[in-house]
Every structure is written in structure tokens, then in C-alpha cells.
C-alpha positions as CSV (number, residue, x, y, z in Angstrom):
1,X,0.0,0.0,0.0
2,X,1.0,3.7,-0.2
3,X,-0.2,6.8,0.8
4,X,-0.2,10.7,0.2
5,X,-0.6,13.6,2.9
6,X,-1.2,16.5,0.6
7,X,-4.6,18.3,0.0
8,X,-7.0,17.5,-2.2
9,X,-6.1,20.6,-4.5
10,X,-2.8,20.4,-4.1
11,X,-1.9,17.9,-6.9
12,X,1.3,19.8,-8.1
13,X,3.1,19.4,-4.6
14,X,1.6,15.4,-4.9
15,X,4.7,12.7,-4.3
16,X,5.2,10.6,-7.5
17,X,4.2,6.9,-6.0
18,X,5.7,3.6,-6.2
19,X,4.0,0.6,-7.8
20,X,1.4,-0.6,-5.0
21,X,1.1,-4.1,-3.7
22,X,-0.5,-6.0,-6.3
23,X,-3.3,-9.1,-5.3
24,X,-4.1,-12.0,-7.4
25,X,-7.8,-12.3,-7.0
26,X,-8.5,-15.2,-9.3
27,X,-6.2,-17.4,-12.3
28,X,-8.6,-20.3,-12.5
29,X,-8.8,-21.4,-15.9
30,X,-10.5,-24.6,-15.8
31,X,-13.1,-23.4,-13.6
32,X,-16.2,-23.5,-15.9
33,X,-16.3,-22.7,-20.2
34,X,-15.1,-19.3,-20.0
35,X,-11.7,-17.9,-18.8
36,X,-11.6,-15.2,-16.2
37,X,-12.5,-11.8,-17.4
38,X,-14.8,-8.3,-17.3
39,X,-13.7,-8.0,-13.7
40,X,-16.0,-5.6,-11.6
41,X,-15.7,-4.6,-8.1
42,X,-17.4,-2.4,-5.0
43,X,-16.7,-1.5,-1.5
44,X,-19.0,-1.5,0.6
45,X,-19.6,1.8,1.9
46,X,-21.6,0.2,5.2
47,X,-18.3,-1.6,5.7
48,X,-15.4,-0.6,3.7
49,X,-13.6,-4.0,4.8
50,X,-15.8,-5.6,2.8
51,X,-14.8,-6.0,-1.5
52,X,-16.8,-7.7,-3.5
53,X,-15.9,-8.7,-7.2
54,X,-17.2,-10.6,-10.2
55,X,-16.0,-11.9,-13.5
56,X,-17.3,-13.8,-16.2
57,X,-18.5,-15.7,-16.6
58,X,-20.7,-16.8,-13.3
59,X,-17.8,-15.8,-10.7
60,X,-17.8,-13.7,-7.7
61,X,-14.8,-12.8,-4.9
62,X,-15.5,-11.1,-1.5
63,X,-13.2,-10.2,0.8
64,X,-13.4,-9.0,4.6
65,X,-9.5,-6.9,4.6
66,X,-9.8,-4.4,2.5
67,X,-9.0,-7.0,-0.7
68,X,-5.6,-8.4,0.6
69,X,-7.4,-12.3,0.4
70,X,-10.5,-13.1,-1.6
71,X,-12.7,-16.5,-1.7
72,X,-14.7,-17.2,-5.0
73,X,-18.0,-18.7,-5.7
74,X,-19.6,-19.8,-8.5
75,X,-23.4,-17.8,-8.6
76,X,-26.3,-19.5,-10.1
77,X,-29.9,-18.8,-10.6
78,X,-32.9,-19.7,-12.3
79,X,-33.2,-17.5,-15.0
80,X,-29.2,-18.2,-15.7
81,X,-26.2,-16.3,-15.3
82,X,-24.1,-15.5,-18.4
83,X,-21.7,-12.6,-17.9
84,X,-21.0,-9.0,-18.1
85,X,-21.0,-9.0,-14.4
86,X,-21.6,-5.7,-12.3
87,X,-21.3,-5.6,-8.8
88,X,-22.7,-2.4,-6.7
89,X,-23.0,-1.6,-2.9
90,X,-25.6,0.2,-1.2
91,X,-25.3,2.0,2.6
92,X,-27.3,-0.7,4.0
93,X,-25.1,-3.1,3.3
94,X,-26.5,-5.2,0.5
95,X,-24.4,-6.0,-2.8
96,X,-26.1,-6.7,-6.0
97,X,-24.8,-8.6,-8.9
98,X,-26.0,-7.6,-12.7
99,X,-25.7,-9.9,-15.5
100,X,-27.2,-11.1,-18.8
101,X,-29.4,-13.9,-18.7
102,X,-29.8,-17.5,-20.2
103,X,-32.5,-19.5,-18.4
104,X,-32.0,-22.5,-20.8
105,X,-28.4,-22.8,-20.2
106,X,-27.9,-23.1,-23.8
107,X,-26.2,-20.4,-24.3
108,X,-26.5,-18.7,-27.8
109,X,-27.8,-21.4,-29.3
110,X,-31.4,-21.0,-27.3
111,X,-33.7,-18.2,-28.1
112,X,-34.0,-17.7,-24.5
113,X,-30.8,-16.2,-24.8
114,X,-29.9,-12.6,-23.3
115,X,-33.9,-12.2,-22.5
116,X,-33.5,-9.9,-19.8
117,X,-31.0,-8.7,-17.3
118,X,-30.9,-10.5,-14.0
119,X,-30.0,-8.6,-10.8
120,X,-28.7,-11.1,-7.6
121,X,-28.8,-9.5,-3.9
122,X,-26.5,-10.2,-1.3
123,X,-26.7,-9.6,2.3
124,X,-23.9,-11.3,3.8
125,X,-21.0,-9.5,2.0
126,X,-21.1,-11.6,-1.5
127,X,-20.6,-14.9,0.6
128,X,-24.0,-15.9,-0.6
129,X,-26.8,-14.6,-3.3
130,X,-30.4,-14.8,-3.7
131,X,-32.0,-16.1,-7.0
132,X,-32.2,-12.5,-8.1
133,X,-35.4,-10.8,-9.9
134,X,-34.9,-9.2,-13.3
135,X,-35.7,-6.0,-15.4
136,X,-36.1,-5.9,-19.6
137,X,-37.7,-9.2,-20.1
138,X,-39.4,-8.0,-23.6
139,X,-39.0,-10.8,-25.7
140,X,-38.1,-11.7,-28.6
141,X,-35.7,-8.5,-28.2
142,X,-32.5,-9.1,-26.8
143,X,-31.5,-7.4,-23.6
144,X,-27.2,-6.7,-23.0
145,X,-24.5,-4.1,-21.8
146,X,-26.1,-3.0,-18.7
147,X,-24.8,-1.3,-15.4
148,X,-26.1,-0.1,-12.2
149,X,-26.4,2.5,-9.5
150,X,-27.8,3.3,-6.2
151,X,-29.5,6.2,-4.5
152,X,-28.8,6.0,-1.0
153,X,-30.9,8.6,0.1
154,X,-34.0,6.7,-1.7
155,X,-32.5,3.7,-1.3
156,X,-33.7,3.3,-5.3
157,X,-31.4,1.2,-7.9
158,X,-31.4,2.8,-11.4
159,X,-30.2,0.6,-14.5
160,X,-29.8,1.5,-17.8
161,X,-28.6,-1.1,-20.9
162,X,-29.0,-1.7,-24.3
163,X,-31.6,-3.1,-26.2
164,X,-31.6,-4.7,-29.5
165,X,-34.3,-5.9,-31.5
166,X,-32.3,-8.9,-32.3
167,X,-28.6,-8.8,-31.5
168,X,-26.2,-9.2,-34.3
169,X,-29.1,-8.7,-36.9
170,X,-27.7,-6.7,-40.0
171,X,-31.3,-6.2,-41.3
172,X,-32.2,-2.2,-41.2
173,X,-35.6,-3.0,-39.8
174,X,-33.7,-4.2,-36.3
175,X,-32.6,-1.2,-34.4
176,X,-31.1,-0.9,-30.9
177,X,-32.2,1.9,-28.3
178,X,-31.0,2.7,-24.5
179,X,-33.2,1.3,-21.8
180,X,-34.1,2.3,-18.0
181,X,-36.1,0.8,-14.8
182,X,-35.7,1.3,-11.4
183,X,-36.5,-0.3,-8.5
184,X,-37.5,0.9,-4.9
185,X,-37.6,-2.3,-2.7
186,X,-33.5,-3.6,-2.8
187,X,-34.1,-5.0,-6.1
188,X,-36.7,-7.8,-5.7
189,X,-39.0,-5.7,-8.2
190,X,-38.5,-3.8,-11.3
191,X,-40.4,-1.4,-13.3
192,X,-40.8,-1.8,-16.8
193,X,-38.5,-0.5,-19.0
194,X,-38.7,2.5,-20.8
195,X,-36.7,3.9,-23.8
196,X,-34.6,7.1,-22.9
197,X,-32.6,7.4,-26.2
198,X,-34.0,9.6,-29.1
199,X,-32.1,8.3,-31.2
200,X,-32.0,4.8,-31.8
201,X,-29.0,2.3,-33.8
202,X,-28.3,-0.8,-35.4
203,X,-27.9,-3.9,-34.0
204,X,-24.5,-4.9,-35.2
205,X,-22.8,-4.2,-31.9
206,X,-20.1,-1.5,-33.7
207,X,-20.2,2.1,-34.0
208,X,-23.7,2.4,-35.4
209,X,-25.4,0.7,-31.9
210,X,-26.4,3.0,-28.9
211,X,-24.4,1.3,-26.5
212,X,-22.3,2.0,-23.0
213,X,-24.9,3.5,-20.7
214,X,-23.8,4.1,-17.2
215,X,-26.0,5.8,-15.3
216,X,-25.5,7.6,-11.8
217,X,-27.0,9.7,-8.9
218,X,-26.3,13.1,-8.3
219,X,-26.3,15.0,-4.8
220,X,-30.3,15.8,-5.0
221,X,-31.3,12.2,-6.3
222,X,-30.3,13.5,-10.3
223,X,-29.8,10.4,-12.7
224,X,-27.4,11.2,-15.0
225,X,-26.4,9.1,-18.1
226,X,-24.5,8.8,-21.5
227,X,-23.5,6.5,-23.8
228,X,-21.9,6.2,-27.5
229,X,-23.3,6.5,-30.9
230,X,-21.7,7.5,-34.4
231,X,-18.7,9.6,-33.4
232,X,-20.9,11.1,-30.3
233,X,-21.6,10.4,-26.8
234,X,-24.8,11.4,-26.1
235,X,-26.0,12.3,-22.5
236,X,-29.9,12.6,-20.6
237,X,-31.2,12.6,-17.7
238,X,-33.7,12.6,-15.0
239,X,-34.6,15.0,-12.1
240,X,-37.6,13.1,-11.0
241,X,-36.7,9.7,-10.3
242,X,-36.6,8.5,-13.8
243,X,-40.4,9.3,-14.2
244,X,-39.4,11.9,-17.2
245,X,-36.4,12.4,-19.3
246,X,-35.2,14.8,-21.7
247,X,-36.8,15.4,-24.8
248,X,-33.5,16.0,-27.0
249,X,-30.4,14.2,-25.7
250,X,-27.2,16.4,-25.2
251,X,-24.0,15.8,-26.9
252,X,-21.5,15.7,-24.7
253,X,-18.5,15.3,-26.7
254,X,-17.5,14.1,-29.9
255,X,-15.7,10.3,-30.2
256,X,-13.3,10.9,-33.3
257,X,-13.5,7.0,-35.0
258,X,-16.4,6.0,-32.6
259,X,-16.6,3.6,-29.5
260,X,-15.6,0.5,-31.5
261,X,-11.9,0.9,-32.5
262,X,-8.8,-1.6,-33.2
263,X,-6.0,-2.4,-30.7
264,X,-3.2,-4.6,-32.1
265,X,-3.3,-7.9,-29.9
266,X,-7.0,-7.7,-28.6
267,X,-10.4,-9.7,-30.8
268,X,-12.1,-6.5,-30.1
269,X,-11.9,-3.0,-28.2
270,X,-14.3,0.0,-27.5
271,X,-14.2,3.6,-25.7
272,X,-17.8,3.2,-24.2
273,X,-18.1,6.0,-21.5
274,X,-18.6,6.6,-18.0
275,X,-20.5,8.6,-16.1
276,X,-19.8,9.7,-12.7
277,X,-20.9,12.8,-10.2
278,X,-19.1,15.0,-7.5
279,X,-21.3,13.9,-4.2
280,X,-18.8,15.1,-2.0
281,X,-19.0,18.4,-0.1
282,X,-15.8,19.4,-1.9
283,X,-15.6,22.5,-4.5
284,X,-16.5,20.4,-7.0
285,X,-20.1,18.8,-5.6
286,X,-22.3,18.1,-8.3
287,X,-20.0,17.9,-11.0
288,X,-20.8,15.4,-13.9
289,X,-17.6,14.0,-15.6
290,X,-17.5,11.4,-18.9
291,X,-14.4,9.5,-19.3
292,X,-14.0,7.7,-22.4
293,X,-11.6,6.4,-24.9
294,X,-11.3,7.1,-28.6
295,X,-8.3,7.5,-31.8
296,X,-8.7,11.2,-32.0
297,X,-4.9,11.5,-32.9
298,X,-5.0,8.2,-35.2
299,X,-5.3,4.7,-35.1
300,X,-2.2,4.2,-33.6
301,X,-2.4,6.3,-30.3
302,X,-5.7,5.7,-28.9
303,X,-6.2,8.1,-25.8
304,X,-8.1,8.4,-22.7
305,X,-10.4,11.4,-21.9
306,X,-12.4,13.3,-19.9
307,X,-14.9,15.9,-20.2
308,X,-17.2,17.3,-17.1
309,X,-20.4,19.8,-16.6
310,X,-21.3,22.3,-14.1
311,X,-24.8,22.6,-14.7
312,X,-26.3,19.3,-14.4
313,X,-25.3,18.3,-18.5
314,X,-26.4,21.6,-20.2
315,X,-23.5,22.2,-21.3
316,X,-20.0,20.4,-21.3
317,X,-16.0,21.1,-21.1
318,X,-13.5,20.7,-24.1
319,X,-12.2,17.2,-23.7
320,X,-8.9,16.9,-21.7
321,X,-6.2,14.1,-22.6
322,X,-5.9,12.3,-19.0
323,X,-2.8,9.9,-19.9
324,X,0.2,12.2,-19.8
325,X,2.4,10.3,-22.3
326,X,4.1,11.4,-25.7
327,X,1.8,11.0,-29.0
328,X,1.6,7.4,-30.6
329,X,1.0,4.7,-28.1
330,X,-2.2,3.4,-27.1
331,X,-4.2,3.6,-23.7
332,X,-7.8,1.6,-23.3
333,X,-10.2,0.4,-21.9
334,X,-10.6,2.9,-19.3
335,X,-13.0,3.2,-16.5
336,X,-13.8,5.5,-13.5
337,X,-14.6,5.8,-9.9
338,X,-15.2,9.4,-8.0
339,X,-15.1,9.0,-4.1
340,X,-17.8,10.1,-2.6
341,X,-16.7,11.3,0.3
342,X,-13.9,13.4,-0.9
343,X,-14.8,13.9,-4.6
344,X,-11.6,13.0,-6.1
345,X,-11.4,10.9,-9.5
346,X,-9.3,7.5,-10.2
347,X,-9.1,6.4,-13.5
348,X,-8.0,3.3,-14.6
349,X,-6.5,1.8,-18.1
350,X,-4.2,0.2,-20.0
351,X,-1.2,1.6,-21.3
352,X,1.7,0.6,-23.9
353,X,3.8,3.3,-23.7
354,X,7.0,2.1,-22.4
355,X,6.9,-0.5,-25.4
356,X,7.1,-0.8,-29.2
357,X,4.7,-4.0,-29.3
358,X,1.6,-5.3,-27.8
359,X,3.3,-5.6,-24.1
360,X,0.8,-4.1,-21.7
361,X,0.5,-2.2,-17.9
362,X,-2.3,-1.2,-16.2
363,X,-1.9,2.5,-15.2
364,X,-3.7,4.7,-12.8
365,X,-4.3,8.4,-13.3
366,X,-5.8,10.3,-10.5
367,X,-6.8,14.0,-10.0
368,X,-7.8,16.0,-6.8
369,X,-8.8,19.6,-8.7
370,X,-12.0,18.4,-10.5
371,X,-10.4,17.2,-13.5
372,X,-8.2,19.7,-14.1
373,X,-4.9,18.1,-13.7
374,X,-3.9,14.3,-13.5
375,X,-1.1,12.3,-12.6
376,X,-0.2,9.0,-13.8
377,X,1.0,6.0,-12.5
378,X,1.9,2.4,-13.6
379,X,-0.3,0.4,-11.0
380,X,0.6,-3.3,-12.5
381,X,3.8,-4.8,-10.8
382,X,4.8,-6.8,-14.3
383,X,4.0,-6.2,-18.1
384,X,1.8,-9.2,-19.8
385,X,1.1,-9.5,-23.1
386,X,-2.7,-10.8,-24.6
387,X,-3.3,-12.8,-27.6
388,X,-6.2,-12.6,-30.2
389,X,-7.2,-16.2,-29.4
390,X,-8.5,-16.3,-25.7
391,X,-11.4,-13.4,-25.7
392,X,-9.8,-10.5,-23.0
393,X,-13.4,-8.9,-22.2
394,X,-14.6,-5.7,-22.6
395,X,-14.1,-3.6,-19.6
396,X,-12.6,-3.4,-16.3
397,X,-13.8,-1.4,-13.4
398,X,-12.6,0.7,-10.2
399,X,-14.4,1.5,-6.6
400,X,-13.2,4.3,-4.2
401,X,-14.4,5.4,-1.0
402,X,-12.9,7.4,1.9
403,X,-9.5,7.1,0.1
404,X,-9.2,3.3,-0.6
405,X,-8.8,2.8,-3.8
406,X,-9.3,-0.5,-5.3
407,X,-8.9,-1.3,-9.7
408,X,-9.6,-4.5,-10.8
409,X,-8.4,-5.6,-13.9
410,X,-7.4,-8.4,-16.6
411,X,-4.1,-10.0,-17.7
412,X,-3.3,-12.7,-19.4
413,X,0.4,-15.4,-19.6
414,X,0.9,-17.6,-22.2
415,X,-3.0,-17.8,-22.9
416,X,-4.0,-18.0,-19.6
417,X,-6.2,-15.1,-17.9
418,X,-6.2,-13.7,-14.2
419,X,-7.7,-11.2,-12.6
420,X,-6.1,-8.5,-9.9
421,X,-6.5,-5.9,-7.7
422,X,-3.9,-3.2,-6.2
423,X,-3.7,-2.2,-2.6
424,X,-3.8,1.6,-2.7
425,X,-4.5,3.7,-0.1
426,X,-4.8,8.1,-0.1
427,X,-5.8,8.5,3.2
């Protein structure tokens, strides 16, 4: 672990830090049909010693200290459990897992397949789930790339995804749109979706689909929320509880080669953004910030980004470059967490800019003045290098609260996957 004495604003005078303690979380490669991947991960803000994680495709970690040592389970349920997990903590001391469904177990070969997103409840610190309810079940549409978020002072969850009329359809007459419900009872009931995108997609999963929505909770119970679409990401939001949206959806900033994008030794790659909001009582309270990824500056130097707004989304920032290295080398797959008890913003990514081939770290950039200055620093203890063969996932994810900071991320050794964490601590 390390830590930092300096103020919040005070980033210039900030110690450059060493590479923290990494934490192998989970290298089990036989352990079910699909190697280890998509990490996601929470603190619990009712107990910050409690961590829980989850990775494709069925797999969750907990851990009681803080994330020095982690158990795994394998989660099941009725109406299946089939990736793209997302795990989220409430005040009250629940965690809840989101994930795609399959209630045949067949996989893509059923046309049960991706029918609705399921959402799991634990109440003993991810030891143990329930069989979960769901949200989305609109069949025959197919229901994917969803993520949470919770309003503590409610106590409502808010989830947004994408829907496509038939996933991987290249007929015009499909189209994909951005979805919401809610629920008001700890997840055991959801409302009915409703459509919040004016502007709907195809169903091709590529530039062309609405897709990325990550919605969150401002300081007077706002839901704020943006996602990517043809060179945009586009941005709405609720000051009622999701009961009414915005008419006309705001660009937010322009993507320069869209969300989908090439990086040499990956099947696949995107910038899909995320949304997060100043809660704190800091200077910055109520700020909205997007951080994304796209190849503004060419296919060969894909960049990270961020952009913010003062005024609940009416109007945004120019775009500022967060990784803080020469032009041509690529950063991605980026994804942020904003304490909320201080307001300062951890980003997480990977980064290739201390090599000439596909040899990877994981870097952290961090900022204490609202986004206006970041430092970086190489968070992985040793470099790895993936392979186009053995799918690497999609995302990777970061939770911080009261100065614990805690990324979770991929790697993968001669074609076999892991998943870690870093011990870092700011208090």
C-alpha cells in the first residue's frame, strides 16, 4: 500500500508513487467454459472492509480486509447467469450482482438467450446470493450491456442497458435503443423499461449501436447518463426519479472513430463512456464527468479522456487528454470511480507506452482539482502481453471510497487469464 498527505487541491506538490502491492484475486482457468474476465468490483460503503468482485462468466470474490485475500464462488440462478457482471453496494449493506441472462443454459444457441438482465442480492458480503429478480424481459428483443447504480438517500437502484431488437441482426428494420427501470424495494421488483434514447442504432454491436450507458446519482437524487453513438456520446437525464427524461439528448463530446476501435493484440476494443458525479462536499459537488476512450490522434495512439459539466449536463467542457504520455501509443479500456466522500477521480486503463509491441501495464491516473490536472502512474507490478485467441473482455472497473482505492483488472500469460487488484491507499 501507499499513501499521500497533501490536499486535495494540491496535486502539483503530490509525491510521485511507487507501484502498490498487487493481489491476485483469481487465475482459475478450468473453472467452468469461459476464462476469467470483465472484472468488476465495490466496496461496501456500510463496511469498507468488505470487497466484493465478479467476473465472467458466473464468478464472484469477496473479501473481509480491505482486498488483501479473496474466496470465489460460483453464482447461479434460475433464470441463468451469463456474464457482463456488475457488482454495486448500497449504505445498508447489500451488494447486488447484474448480469445477462440465459434461463435454458444453452447459451447462444437458445432463443431464450440474453432475454432480460438479472440482478442477484447479497446480504452477507457476497458470501452468498439470492436467485435475483430481473428488469427488460421483452421478448423476442434481446437485452445486453447494462450497469447499475444506487441512491442512497432513496435507497432506489437505477439501471440503464442496451436493447436490440435482435442482437447481431444486419437487417435495417432491427434497431437498438438505450433502456431504463428502477426499482424501490432492494431490487426484488423492477419497473418496466422504458426507452430514454431519441435516437435509436443498429444492431450490429459497432459504432452504429447505442451502447455504453452508465447511469448515476447526483447529490439531489439526479440520474445522470451517456453513452456512444456514431462519433458522439450522447447524454440525458432525470430530475424526477426517472419518471421523465429529456426530450432531445445532449451531446456531450464528440468520439473521433467512434466507440468501437482496433487495438493490435485484442479480438475487439471499445471507448464506451462513464458517467460519474461529484457527491462530495468538496468544491467540485455536483460535478458530472465522462471519461472515455477514442483515436482522436490516429489509429495508432488511442487516448483516454475526460470531459465534465457544471450545470447538471447543459452544457460540457473541451475534452482533456488524461494519460500524460508522448503522441503514438495506445491507452484503453478505461473506466472511473469518484469518491464520494472526498470527490476525487481514479481512472483506470491500460497503457503501452513504455513498449514498441503489444506488451501491456495497467496505469492509474488520478486527480484532486475536479479534473483539471492528472497524474499517472503504472499500477501493475509486471507487463503481460494478450493474444487474439483467448477473448480478454470488454471492460474493467474501479471502486473508491474514503480514500481506498481499489482497480480491478485483466491480464493474461501464455494464454491464460487472471484477474487483480492493487492495494492503494490516499488517506
Amino acid at each position: 500500500m501507499f499513501s499521500c498527505q497533501s490536499r486535495l487541491d494540491r496535486l502539483a506538490n503530490f509525491p510521485i508513487l511507487t507501484i502498490p502491492q498487487n493481489i491476485l484475486i483469481d487465475s482459475n482457468n478450468t473453472l467452468g467454459s469461459f476464462h476469467p474476465c470483465e472484472p468488476s468490483i465495490c466496496i461496501s460503503p456500510a463496511n469498507p472492509n468488505q470487497i466484493v468482485a465478479g467476473a465472467v462468466l458466473n464468478r464472484t470474490y469477496h473479501s473481509l480486509d480491505f482486498g488483501r485475500s479473496w474466496s470465489t464462488q460460483l453464482v447461479s440462478s434460475t433464470y441463468g447467469v451469463y456474464g457482463d457482471p456488475v457488482i454495486i453496494a448500497d449504505k445498508h449493506g447489500n451488494f447486488y450482482y447484474a448480469h445477462l441472462a440465459d434461463p435454458s443454459g444453452k447459451g447462444r444457441s437458445s432463443q431464450d438467450w440474453l432475454d432480460r438482465i438479472v440482478i442477484q442480492r447479497s446480504e452477507d458480503g457476497g458470501t452468498s446470493w439470492n436467485n435475483g429478480s430481473f428488469a427488460g424481459y421483452r421478448p423476442p428483443r434481446d437485452q445486453d450491456k447494462h450497469w447499475l447504480a444506487v441512491d442512497d438517500k432513496s435507497k432506489a437502484l437505477y439501471m440503464t442497458w442496451t436493447e436490440f431488437d435482435k442482437y447481431g441482426s444486419a437487417d435495417s428494420n432491427d434497431r437498438s435503443r438505450i433502456l431504463f427501470s428502477k426499482s424501490v424495494d432492494e431490487g426484488d421488483q423492477w419497473s418496466d423499461a422504458i426507452s430514454i434514447s431519441g435516437v435509436e442504432g443498429n444492431c450490429l454491436d459497432d459504432d452504429q449501436t447505442t451502447e455504453g450507458a452508465v447511469p448515476t446519482v447526483g447529490p439531489k437524487g439526479q440520474i445522470y447518463v451517456s453513452w456512444s453513438y456514431d462519433e458522439k456520446i450522447y447524454f440525458d437525464k432525470s430530475l424526477d426519479a426517472g419518471g421523465h427524461w429529456l426530450d432531445t439528448d445532449i451531446i456531450a463530446a464528440n468520439q473521433m472513430g467512434g466507440w468501437s476501435f482496433d487495438i493490435p493484440g485484442l479480438g475487439r476494443a471499445n471507448g464506451m463512456p462513464i458517467t460519474a458525479v461529484d457527491i462530495s462536499k468538496s468544491r467540485y459537488r455536483g460535478r458530472i464527468y465522462i471519461n472515455y476512450c477514442d483515436q482522436s490522434n490516429g489509429s495508432d495512439d488511442t487516448d483516454v479522456w475526460i470531459v465534465y459539466s457544471d450545470d447538471e449536463g447543459n452544457s460540457w467542457s473541451a475534452p482533456k487528454r488524461v494519460n500524460d504520455d508522448g503522441p503514438g501509443k495506445h491507452q484503453f479500456f478505461t473506466w472511473m470511480s469518484v469518491d464520494p466522500t472526498s470527490g476525487a477521480i481514479y481512472i483506470v486503463f491500460y497503457d503501452r507506452r513504455a513498449h514498441d509491441d503489444n506488451h501491456t501495464d495497467v496505469f492509474l491516473a488520478y486527480s484532486f482539482d475536479g479534473g483539471q490536472h492528472f497524474r499517472n502512474v503504472k499500477i501493475s507490478s509486471s507487463t503481460f502481453l494478450p493474444n487474439t485467441s483467448i477473448f480478454f473482455g470488454d471492460y474493467n472497473n474501479i471502486s473508491a471510497y474514503k480514500g481506498r482505492v481499489r482497480p480491478i483488472w485483466t491480464r493474461m500469460d501464455e494464454n491464460k487469464t487472471s484477474i487483480w487488484t492493487a492495494l492503494i491507499d490516499f488517506r
